[in-house]
N, C-alpha and C positions, 0 to 999 in steps of 0.2 A: 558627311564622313570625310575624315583626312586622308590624303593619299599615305600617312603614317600610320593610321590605324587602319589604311586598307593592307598595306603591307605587312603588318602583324595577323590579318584573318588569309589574306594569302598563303604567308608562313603556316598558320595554324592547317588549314585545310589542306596543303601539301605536305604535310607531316602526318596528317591523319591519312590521307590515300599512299602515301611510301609506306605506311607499317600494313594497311591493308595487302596492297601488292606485295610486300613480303610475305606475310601468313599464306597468300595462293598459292605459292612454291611450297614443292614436295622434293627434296633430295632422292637423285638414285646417282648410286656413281657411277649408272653405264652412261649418263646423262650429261654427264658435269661439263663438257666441254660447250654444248648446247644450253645448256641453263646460265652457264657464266655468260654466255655471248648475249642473252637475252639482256640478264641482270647487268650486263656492262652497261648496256645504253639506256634500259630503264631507270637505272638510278643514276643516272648522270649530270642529274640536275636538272635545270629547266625550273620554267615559272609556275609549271602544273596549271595551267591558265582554265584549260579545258576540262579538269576535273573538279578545278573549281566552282566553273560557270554550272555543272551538274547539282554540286552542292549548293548553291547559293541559291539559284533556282526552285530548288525543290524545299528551300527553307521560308523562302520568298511565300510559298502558297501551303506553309504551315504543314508540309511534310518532316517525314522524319529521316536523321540522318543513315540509319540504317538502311532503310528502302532504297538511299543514293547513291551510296558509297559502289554497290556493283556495279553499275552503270559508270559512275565515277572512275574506277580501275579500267574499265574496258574501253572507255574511249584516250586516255592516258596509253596503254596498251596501242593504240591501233596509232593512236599519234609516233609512237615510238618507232612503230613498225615501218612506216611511212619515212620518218628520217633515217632508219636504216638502209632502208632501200633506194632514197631519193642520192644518198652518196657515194653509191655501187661505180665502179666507172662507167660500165651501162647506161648510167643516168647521169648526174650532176660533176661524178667525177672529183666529190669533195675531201677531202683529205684530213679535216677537221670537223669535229661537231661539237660544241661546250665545250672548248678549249681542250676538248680531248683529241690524240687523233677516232677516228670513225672507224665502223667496228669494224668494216673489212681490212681494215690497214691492221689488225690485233688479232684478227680471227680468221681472216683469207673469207675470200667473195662466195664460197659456195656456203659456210658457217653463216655469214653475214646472211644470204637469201633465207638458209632454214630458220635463222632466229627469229625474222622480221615473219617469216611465215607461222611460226611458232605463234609470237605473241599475238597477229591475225584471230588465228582459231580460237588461242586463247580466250580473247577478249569476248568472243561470243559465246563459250562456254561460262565465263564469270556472269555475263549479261543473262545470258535462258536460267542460270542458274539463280537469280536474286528472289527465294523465296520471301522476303521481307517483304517486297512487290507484291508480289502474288503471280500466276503463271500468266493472267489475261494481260496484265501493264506488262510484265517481262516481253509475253510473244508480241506485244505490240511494238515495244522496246527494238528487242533485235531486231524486226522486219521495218524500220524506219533506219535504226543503225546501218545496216545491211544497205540500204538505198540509199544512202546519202557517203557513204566510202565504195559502192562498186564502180559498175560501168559510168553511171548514170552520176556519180558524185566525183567524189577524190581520186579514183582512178582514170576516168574521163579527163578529170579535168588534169591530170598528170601527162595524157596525151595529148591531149592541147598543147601543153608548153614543151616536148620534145617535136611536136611537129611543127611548130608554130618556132623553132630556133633556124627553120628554112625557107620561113617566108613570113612578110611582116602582116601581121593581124590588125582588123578595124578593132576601133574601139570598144565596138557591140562586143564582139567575139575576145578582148581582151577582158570584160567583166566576164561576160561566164567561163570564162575560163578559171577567173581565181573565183568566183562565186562556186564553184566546182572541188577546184585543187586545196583552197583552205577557205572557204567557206562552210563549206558544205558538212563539214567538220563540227566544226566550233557549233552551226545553226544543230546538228545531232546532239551536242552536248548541250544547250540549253532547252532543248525540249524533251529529252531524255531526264532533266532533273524535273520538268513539270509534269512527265508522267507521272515518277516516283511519289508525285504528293496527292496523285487521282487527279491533274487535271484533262482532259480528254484534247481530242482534235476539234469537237465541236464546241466546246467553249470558249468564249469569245478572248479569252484570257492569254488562250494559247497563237491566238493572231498577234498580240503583242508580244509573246516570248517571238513569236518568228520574227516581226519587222526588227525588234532590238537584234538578234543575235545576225540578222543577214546585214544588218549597217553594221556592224562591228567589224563582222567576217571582212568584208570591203574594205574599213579602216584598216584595219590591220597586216592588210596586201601590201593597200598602198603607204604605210611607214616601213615596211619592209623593203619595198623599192626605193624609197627613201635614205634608208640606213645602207642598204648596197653601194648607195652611190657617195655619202656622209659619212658612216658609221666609222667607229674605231674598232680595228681586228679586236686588239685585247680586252675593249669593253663586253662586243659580241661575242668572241669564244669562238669566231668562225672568220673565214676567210670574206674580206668584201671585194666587190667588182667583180662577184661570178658571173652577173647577170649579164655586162657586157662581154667577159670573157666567152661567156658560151653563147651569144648574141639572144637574147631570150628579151621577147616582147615585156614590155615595164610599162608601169602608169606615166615613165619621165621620156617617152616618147612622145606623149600626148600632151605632156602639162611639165612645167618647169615646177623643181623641187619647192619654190614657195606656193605654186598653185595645188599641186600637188597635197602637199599640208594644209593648205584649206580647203580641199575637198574631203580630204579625212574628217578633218574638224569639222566639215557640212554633217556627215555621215554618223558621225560620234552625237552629234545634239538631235538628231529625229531616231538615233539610239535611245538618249536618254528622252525622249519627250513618249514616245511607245511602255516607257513604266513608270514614268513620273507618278501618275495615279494611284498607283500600286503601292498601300500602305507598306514600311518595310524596305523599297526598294532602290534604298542610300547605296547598298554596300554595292548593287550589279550598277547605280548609276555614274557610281564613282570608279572603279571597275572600268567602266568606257572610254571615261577620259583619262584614265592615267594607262589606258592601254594607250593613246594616240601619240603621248608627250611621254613613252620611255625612248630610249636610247640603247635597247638591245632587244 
């Protein structure tokens, strides 16, 4: 597959998860101030990366798109929720998000927290709720979603990197940390779309969605540390050199930006070698590489 025709099933698959998450909304007008702050930052763009990885997954093992699409919104959702909160001044202290200003600088910090907490609950109400699943892949759905964004996942790994801006971290300790903070994520969204199609935890199927989805998760830190220290503001839509500004451990303490980029690229090929086999699995192998060589 072309990185052109990947970007047309991209497009496609975030156009089908935006109308989905619009139909989830219910209007009330004692609400409206809370629903807009949600919908500011849910529809604000973005690659839909993670909602994709859910579809593609679950199509990859001859599931159907219905079954996905919940699980699809709910981790889009939770991803949202995560950048609304990561730019709190509390935390990151960002002032921009997709060339937008970020939703506290629109809605004031205490909106900002309810929103992000909104679309939290949210997302596990969309997820328990995916009758097309059925209720045994749903409950097993959220209770893996649920572990891999709380203590133990993205939120962990979230305290890693505020406590870790106070003292410098081994290496060890700098992978689980983003194996954690955006890993752990991404690895929920691609085995959340192999539920959807009835693959279980004991088929051997689903050891390959894991090793592909945790080398990407990896990849994908380390170009982001990459682009911090490279990247162009207006390409990104966000502010670069937060990472030094707020002294926060990076993979370019460890490895200069071109070593750096070939441990990506290490990471991105035993990606794609984990579903090579996998009749079908053009579109997530191409997916991995043209996640390594974007530039936002």
């Amino acid at each position: 597959m072309t990185h052109e025709v990947l970007e047309l099933l991209l497009h496609r698959d975030a156009v089908m998860t935006e109308d989905a998450l619009r139909r989830s909304y219910a209007e009330d007008p004692d609400l409206m101030t809370l629903l807009n702050a949600e919908r500011y930052s849910l529809f604000a763009g973005g690659k839909r990366i993670r909602p994709t990885l859910v579809l593609e997954f679950c199509r990859l093992f001859d599931g159907e798109d219905e079954a996905a699409m919940p699980f699809a919104c709910a981790v889009e959702m939770i991803h949202t929720y995560s950048l609304i909160h990561d730019d709190l001044p509390c935390m990151d202290d960002d002032d921009l998000r997709r060339g937008k200003p970020s939703n506290h600088k629109v809605f004031g910090d205490a909106m900002a927290v309810l929103a992000g907490d909104a679309l939290l609950t949210g997302a596990f109400e969309i997820a328990a709720s995916n009758t097309a699943a059925g209720a045994e892949i749903s409950a097993m759905a959220v209770a893996y979603l649920a572990g891999n964004v709380g203590r133990y996942g993205m939120v962990g790994g979230q305290v890693m990197d505020l406590e870790g801006e106070e003292k410098e971290l081994t290496l060890d300790q700098l992978l689980k940390l983003h194996s954690l903070k955006t890993g752990a994520l991404i690895t929920a969204s691609c085995v959340l779309g192999a539920l959807a199609a009835g693959v279980s935890f004991a088929d051997e199927r689903m050891r390959d969605v894991i090793t592909y989805s945790e080398n990407i998760g990896l990849a994908f830190q380390i170009v982001d540390d990459i682009l911090d220290r490279t990247g162009d503001a207006d390409t990104m839509g966000k502010l670069v050199g937060r990472d030094e500004k707020h002294k926060k451990n990076t993979f370019l303490r460890f490895f200069s930006v071109e070593e750096a980029g070939f441990y990506a690229e290490r990471l991105t090929q035993e990606a794609v070698r984990a579903l090579r086999r996998h009749r079908g699995s053009d579109a997530l192998c191409t997916l991995a590489e043209w996640l390594v060589k974007r530039k936002a």
